[in-house]
DSSP file (Angstrom, degrees, kcal/mol; ACC not computed):
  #  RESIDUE AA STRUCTURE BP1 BP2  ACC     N-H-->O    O-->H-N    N-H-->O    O-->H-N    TCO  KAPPA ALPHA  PHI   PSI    X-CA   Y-CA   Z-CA
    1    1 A X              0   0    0      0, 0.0     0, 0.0     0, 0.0     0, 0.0   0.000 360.0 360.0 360.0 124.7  -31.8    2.8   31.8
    2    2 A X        -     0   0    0      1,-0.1    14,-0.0     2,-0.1     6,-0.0   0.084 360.0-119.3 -39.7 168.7  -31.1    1.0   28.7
    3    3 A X        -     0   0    0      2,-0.1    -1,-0.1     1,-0.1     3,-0.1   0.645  35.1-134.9 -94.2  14.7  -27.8    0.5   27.5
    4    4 A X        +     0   0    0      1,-0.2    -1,-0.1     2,-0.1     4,-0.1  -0.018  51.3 146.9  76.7 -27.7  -28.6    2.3   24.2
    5    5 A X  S    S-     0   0    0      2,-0.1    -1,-0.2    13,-0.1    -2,-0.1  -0.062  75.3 -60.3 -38.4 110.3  -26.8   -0.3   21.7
    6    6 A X  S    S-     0   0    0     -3,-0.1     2,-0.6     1,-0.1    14,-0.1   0.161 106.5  -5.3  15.6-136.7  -29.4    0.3   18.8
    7    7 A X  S    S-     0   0    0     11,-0.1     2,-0.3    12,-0.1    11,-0.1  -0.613  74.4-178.5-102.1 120.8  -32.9   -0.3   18.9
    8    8 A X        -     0   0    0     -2,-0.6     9,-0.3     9,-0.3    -6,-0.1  -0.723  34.2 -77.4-112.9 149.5  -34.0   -1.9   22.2
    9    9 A X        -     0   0    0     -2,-0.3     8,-0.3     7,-0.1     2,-0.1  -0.142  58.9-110.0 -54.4 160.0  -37.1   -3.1   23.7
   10   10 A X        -     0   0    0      1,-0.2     6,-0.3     6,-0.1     4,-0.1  -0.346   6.2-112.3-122.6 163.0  -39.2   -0.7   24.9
   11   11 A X        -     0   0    0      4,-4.0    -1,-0.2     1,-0.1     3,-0.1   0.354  60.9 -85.6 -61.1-150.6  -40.9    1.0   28.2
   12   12 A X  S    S+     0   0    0      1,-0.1    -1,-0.1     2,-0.1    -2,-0.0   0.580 132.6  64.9 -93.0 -16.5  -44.8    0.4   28.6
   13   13 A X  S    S-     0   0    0      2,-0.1    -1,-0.1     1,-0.0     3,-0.1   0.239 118.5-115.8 -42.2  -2.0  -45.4    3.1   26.6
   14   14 A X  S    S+     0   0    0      1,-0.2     2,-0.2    -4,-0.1   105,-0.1   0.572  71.2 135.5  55.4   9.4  -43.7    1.2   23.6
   15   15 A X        +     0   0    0    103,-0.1    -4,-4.0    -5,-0.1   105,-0.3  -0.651  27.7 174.6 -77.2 157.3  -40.7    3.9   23.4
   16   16 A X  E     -A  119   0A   0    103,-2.2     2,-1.0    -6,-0.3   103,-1.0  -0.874  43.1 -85.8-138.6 178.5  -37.3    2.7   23.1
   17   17 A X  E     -A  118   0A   0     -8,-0.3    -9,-0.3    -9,-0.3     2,-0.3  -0.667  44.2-162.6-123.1 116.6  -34.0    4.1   22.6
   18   18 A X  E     -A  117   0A   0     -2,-1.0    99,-1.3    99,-0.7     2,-0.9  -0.458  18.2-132.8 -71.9 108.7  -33.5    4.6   18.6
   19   19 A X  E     +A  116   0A   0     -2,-0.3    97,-0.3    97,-0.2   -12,-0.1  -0.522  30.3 177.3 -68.1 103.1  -30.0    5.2   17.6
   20   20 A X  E     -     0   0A   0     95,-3.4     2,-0.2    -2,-0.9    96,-0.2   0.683  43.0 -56.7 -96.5 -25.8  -30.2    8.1   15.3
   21   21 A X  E     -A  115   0A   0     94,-0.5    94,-1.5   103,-0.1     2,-0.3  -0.935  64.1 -50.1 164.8 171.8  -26.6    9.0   14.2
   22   22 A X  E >>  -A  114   0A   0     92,-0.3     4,-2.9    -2,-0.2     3,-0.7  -0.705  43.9-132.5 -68.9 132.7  -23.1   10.0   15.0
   23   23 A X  H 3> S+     0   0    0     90,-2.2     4,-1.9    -2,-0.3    91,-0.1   0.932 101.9  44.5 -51.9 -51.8  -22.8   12.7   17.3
   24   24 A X  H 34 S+     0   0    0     89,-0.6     4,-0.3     1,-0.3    -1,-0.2   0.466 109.5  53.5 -74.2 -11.5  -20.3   14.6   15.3
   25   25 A X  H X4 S+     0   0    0     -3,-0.7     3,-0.8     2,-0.1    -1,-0.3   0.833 112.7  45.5 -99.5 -45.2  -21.8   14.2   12.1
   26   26 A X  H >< S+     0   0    0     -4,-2.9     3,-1.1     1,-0.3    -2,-0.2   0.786  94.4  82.1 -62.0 -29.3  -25.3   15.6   13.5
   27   27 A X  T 3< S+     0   0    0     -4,-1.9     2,-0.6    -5,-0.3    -1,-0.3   0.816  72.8  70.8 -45.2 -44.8  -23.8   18.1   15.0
   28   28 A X  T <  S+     0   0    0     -3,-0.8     2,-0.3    -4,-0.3    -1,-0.3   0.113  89.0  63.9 -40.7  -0.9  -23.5   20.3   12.2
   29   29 A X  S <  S-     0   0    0     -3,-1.1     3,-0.2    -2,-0.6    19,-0.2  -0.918  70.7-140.8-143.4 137.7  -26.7   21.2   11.8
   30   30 A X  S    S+     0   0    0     -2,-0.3    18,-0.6     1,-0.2     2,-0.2   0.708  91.1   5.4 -83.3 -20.0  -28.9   23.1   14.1
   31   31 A X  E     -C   47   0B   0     16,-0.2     2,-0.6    -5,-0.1    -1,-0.2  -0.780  63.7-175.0-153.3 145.0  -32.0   20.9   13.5
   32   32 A X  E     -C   46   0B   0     14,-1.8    14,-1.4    -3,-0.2     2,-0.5  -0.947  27.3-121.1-126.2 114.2  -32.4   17.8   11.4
   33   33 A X  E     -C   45   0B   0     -2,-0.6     2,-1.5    12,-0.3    12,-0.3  -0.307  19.9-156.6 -31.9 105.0  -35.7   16.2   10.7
   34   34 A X  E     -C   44   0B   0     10,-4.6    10,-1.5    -2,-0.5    91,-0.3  -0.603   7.3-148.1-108.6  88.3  -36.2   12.7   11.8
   35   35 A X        -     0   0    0     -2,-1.5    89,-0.8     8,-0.2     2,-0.3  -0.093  15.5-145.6 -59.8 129.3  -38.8   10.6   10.1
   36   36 A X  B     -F  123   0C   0      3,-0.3     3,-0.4    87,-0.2    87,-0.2  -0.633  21.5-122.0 -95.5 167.0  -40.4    8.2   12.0
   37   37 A X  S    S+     0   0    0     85,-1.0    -1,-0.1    -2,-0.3    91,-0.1   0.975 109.3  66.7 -57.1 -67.5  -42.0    4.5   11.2
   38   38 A X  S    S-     0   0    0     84,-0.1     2,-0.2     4,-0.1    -1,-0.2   0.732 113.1-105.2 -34.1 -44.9  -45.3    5.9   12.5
   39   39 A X    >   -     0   0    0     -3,-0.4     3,-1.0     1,-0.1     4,-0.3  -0.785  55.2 -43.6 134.3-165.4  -45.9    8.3    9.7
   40   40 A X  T 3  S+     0   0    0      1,-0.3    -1,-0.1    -2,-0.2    -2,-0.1   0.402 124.9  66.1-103.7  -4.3  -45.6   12.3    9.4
   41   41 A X  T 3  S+     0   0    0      1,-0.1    -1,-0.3    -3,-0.0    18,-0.1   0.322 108.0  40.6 -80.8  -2.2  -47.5   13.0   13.0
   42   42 A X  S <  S+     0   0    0     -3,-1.0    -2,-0.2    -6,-0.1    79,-0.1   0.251  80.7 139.8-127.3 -10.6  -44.6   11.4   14.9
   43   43 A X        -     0   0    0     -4,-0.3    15,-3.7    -7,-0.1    16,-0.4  -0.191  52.3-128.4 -56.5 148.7  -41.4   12.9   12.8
   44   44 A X  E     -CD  34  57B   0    -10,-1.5   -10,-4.6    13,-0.3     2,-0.5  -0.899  15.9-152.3-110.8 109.8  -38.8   13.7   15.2
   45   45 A X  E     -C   33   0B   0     11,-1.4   -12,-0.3    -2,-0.3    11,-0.2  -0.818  21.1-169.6 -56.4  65.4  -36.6   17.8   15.4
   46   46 A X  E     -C   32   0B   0    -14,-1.4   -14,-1.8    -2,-0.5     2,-0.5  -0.584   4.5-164.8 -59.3 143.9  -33.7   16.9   16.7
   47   47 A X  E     -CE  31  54B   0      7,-3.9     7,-1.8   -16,-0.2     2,-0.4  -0.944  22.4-155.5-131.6 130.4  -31.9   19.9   17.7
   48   48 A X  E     + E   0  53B   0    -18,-0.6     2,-0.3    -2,-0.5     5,-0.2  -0.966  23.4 164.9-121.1 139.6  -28.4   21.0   18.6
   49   49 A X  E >  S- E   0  52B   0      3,-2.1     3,-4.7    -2,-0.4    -2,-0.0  -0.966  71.3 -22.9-153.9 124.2  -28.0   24.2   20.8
   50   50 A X  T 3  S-     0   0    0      1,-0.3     3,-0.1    -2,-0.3    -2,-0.0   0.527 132.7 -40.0  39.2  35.1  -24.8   25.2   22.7
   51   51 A X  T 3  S+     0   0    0      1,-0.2    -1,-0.3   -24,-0.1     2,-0.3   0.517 110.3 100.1  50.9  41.9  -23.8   21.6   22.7
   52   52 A X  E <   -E   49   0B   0     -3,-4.7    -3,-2.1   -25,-0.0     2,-0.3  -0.938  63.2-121.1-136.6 158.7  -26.5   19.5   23.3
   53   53 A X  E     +E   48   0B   0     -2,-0.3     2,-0.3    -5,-0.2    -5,-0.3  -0.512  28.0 177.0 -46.2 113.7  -28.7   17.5   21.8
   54   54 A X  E     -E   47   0B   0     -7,-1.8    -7,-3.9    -2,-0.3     2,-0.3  -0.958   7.7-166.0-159.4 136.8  -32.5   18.2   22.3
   55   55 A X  E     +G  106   0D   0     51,-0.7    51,-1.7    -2,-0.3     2,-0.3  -0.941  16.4 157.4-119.8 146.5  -35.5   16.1   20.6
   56   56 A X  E     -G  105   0D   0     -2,-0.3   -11,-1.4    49,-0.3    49,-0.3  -0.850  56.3 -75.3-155.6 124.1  -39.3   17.2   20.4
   57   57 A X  B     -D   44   0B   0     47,-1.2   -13,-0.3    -2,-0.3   -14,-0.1   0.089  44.5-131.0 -21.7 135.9  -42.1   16.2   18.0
   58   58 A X  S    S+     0   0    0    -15,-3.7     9,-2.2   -24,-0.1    10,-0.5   0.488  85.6  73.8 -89.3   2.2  -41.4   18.0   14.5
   59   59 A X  B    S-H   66   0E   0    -16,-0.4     7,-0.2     7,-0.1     5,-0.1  -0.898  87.4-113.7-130.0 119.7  -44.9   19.3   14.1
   60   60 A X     >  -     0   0    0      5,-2.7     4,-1.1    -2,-0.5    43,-0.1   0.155  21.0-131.9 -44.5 147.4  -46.5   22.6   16.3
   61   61 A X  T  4 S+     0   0    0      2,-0.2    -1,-0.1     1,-0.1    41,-0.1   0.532 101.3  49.8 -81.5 -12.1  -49.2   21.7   18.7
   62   62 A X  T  4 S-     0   0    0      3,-0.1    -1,-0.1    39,-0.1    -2,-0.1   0.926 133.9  -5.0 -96.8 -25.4  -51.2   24.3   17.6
   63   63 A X  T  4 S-     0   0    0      2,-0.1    -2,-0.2     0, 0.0    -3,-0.1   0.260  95.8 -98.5-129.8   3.9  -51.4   24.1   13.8
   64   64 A X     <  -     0   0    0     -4,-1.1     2,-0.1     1,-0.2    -3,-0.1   0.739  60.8-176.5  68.6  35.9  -49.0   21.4   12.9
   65   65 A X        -     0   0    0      1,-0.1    -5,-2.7    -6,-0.1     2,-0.4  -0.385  39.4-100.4  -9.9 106.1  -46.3   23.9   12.1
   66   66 A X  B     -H   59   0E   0      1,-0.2    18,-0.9    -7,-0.2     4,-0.3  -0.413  40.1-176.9 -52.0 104.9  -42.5   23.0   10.7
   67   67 A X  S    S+     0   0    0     -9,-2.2     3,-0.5    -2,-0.4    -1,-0.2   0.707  77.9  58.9 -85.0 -28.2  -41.1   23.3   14.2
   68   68 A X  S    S+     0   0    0    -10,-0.5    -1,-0.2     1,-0.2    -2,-0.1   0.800 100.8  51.2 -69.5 -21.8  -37.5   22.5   12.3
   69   69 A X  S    S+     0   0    0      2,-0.1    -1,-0.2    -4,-0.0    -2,-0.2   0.766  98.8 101.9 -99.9 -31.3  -37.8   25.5   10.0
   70   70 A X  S    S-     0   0    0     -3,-0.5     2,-0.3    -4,-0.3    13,-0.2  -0.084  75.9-108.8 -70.0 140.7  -38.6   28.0   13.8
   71   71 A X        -     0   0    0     12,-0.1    11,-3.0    10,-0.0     2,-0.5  -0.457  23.8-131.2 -82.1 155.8  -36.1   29.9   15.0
   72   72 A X  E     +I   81   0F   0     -2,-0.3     9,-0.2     9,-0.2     7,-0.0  -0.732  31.1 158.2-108.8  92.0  -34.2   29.3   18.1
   73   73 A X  E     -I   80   0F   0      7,-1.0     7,-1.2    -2,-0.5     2,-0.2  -0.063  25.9-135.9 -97.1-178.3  -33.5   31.8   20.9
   74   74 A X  E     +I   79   0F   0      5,-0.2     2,-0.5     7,-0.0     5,-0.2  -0.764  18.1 175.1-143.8 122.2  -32.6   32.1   24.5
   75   75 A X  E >   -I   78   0F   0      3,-1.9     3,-1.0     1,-0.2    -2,-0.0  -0.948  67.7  -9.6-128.3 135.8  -33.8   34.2   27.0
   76   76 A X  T 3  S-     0   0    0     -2,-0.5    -1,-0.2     1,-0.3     3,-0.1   0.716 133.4 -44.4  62.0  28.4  -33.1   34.4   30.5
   77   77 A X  T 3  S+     0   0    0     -3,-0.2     2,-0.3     1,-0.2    -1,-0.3  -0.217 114.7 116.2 118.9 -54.0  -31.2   31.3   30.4
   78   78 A X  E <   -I   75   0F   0     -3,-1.0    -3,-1.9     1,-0.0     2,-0.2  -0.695  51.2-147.2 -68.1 127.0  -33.8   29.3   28.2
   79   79 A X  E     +I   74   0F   0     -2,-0.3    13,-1.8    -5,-0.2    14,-0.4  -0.520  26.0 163.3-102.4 149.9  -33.8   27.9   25.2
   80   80 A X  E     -IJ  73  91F   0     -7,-1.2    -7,-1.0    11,-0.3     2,-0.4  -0.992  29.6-136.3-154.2 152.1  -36.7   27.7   23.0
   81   81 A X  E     -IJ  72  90F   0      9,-3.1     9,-1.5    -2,-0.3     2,-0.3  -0.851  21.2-148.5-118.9 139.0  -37.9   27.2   19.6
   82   82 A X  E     - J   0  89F   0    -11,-3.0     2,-0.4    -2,-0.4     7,-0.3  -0.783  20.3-109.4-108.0 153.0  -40.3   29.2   18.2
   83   83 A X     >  -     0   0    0      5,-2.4     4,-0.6    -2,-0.3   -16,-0.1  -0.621  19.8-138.9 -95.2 139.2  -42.9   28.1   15.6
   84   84 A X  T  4 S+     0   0    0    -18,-0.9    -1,-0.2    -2,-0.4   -17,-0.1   0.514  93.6  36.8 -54.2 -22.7  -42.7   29.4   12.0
   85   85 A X  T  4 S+     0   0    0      3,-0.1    -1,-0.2   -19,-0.0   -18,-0.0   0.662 130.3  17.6-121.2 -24.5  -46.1   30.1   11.2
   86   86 A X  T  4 S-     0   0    0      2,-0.2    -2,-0.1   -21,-0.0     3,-0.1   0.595  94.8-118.9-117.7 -17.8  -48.0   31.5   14.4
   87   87 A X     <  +     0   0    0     -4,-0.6     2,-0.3     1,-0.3    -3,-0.1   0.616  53.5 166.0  88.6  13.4  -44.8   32.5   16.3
   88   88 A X        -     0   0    0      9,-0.0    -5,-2.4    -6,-0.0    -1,-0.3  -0.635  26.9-145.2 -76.5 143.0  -45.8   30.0   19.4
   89   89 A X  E     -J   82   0F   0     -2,-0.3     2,-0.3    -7,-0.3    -7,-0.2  -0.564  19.6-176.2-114.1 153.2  -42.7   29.6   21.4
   90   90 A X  E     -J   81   0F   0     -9,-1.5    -9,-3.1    -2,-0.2     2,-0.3  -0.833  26.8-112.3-154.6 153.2  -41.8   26.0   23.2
   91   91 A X  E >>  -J   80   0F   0      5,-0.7     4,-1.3    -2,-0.3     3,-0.6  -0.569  13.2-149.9 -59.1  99.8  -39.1   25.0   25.6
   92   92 A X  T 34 S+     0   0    0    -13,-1.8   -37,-0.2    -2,-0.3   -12,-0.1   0.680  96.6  34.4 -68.5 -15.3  -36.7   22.7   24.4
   93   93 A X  T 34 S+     0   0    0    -14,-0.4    -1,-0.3   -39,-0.1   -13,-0.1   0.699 126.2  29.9 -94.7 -29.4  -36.2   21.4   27.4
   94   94 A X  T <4 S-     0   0    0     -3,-0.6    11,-0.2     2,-0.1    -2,-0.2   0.818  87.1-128.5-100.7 -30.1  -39.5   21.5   29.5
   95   95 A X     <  +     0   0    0     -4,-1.3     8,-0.8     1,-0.2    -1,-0.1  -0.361  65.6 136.5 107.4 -45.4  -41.9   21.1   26.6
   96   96 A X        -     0   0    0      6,-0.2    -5,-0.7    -6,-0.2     2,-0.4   0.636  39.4-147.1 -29.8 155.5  -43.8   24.4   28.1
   97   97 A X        -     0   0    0      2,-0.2    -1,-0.1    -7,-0.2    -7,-0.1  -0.892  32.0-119.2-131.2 149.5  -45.2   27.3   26.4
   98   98 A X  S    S+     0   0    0     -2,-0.4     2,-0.1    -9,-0.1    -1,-0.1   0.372 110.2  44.0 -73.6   8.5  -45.7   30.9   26.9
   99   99 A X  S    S-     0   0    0      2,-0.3    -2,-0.2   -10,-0.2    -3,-0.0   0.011 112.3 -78.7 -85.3-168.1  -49.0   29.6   26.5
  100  100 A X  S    S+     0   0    0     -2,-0.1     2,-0.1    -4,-0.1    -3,-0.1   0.496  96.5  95.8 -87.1 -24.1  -51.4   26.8   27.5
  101  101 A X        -     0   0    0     -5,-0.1     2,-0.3     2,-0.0    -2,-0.3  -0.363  51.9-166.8 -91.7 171.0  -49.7   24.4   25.0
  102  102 A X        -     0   0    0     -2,-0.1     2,-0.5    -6,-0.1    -6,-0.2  -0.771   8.9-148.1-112.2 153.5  -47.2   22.1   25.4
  103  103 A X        -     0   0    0     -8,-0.8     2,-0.4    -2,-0.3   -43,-0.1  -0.983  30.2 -98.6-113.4 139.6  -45.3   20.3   22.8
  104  104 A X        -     0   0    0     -2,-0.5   -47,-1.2   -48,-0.1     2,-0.3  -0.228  33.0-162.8 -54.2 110.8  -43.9   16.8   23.0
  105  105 A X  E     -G   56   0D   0     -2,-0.4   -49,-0.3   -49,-0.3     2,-0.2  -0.716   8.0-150.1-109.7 173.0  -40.5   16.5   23.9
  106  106 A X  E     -G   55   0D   0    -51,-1.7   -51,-0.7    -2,-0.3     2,-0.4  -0.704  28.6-120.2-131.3 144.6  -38.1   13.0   23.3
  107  107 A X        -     0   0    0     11,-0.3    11,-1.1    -2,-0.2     2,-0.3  -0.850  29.7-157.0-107.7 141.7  -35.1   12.5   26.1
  108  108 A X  E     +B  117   0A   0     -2,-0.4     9,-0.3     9,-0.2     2,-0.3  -0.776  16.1 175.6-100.2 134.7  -31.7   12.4   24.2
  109  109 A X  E     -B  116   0A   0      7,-1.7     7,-2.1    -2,-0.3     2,-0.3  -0.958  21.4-139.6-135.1-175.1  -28.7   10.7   25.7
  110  110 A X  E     +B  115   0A   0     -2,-0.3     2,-0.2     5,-0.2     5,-0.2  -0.723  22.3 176.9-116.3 168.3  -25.2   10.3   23.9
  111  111 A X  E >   -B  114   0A   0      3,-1.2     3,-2.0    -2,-0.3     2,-0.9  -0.685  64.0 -11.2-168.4 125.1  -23.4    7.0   24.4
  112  112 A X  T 3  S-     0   0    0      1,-0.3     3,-0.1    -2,-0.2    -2,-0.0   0.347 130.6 -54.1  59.1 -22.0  -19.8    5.9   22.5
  113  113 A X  T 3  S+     0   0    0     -2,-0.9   -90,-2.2     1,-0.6   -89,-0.6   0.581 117.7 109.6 136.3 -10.6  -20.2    8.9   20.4
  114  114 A X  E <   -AB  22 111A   0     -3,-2.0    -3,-1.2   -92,-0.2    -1,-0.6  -0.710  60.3-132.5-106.2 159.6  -23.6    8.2   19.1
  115  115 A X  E     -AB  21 110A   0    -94,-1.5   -95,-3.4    -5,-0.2     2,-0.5  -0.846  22.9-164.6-140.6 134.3  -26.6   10.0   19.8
  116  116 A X  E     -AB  19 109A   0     -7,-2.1    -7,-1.7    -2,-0.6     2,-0.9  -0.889   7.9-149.9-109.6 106.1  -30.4    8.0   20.8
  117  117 A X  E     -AB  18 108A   0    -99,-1.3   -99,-0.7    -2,-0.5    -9,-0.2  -0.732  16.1-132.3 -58.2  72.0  -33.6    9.0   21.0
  118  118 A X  E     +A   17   0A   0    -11,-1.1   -11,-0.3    -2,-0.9     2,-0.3  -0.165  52.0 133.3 -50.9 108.5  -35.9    7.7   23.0
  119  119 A X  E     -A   16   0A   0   -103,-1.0  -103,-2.2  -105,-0.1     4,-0.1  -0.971  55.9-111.5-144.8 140.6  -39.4    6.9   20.8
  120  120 A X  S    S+     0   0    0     -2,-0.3     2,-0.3  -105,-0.3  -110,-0.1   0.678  89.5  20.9 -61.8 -19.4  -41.9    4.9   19.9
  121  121 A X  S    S-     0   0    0    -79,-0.1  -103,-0.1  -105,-0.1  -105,-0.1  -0.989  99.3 -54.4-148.1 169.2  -41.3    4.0   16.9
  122  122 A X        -     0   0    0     -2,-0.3   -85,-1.0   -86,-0.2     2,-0.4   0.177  44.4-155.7 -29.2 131.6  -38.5    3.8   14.3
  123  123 A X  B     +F   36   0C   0    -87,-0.2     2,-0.3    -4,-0.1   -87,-0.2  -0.936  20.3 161.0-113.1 140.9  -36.2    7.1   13.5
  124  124 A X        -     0   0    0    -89,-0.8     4,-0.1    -2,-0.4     3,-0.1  -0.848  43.5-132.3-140.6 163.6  -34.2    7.6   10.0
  125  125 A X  S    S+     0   0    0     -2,-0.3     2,-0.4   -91,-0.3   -92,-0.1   0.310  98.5  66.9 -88.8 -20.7  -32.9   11.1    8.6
  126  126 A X  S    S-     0   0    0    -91,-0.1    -1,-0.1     1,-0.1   -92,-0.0  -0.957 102.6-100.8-132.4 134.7  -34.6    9.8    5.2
  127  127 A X        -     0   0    0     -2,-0.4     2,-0.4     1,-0.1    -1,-0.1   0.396  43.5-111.7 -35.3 177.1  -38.5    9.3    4.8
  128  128 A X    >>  -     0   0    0    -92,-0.2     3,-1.5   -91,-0.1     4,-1.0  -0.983  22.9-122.3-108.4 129.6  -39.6    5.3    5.2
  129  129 A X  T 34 S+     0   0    0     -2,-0.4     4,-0.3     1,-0.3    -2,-0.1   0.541 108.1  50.3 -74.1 -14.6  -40.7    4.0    1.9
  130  130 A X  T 34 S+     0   0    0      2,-0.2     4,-0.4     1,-0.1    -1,-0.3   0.693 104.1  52.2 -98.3 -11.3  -44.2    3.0    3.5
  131  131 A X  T X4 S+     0   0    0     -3,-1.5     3,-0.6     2,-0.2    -2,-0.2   0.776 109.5  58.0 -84.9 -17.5  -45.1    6.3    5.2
  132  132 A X  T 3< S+     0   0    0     -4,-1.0    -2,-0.2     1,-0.2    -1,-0.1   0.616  95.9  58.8 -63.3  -6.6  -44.4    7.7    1.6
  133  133 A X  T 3         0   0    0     -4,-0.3    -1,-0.2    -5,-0.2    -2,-0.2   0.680 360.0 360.0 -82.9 -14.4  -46.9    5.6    0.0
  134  134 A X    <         0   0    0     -3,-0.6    -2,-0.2    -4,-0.4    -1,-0.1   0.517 360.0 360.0-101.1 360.0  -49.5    7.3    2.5
């Protein structure tokens, strides 16, 4: 596994792992949007839930739904975010659905105190001046 120390070369899949923030300053929030290099089909939830970390593409797999906006429950042990607009549920952990769909989830780790995201392409907390020009 990389050693996480900013942004590092990448699998064969072209993810790498994107250094997103201070743990303790992200924490504070229960999900923060993470714009990506790629443009507004690749923005990044990150989520914190009972004191972890958890990352999943930011837009529902059925309707493109603000998955950041969805509430977050747990039942039976599992935590899941539910979609704002159709009410489609996914796993935060597994990707999995009470459904057939899936959504894309991102492996998190923490390292020194800071917290990485494993992605393909750059992640910021504020838009990239060329995916706003498109």
């Amino acid at each position: 596994m990389a050693s996480g120390r900013g942004d590092e070369e990448g699998s064969a899949d072209g993810a790498a792992w994107r250094l997103v923030g201070r743990a303790s300053e992200l924490a504070g929030t229960r999900c923060r949007l993470m714009y990506s290099s790629l443009g507004r089909g690749s923005d990044v939830c990150l989520f914190y839930v009972k004191g972890e970390f958890f990352a999943m593409d930011a837009r529902c797999s059925h309707s493109g739904g603000p998955l950041c906006e969805g509430d977050i429950e747990e039942a039976d042990g599992v935590l899941q975010v539910f979609c704002p607009w159709h009410d489609y549920n996914f796993d935060l952990r597994t990707r999995k659905s009470g459904t057939s769909l899936q959504q894309q989830v991102h492996e998190v780790k923490l390292e020194d105190g800071s917290v990485y995201v494993k992605h393909r392409g750059r992640l910021s907390l504020q838009p990239f001046a060329e995916a706003q020009a498109s």
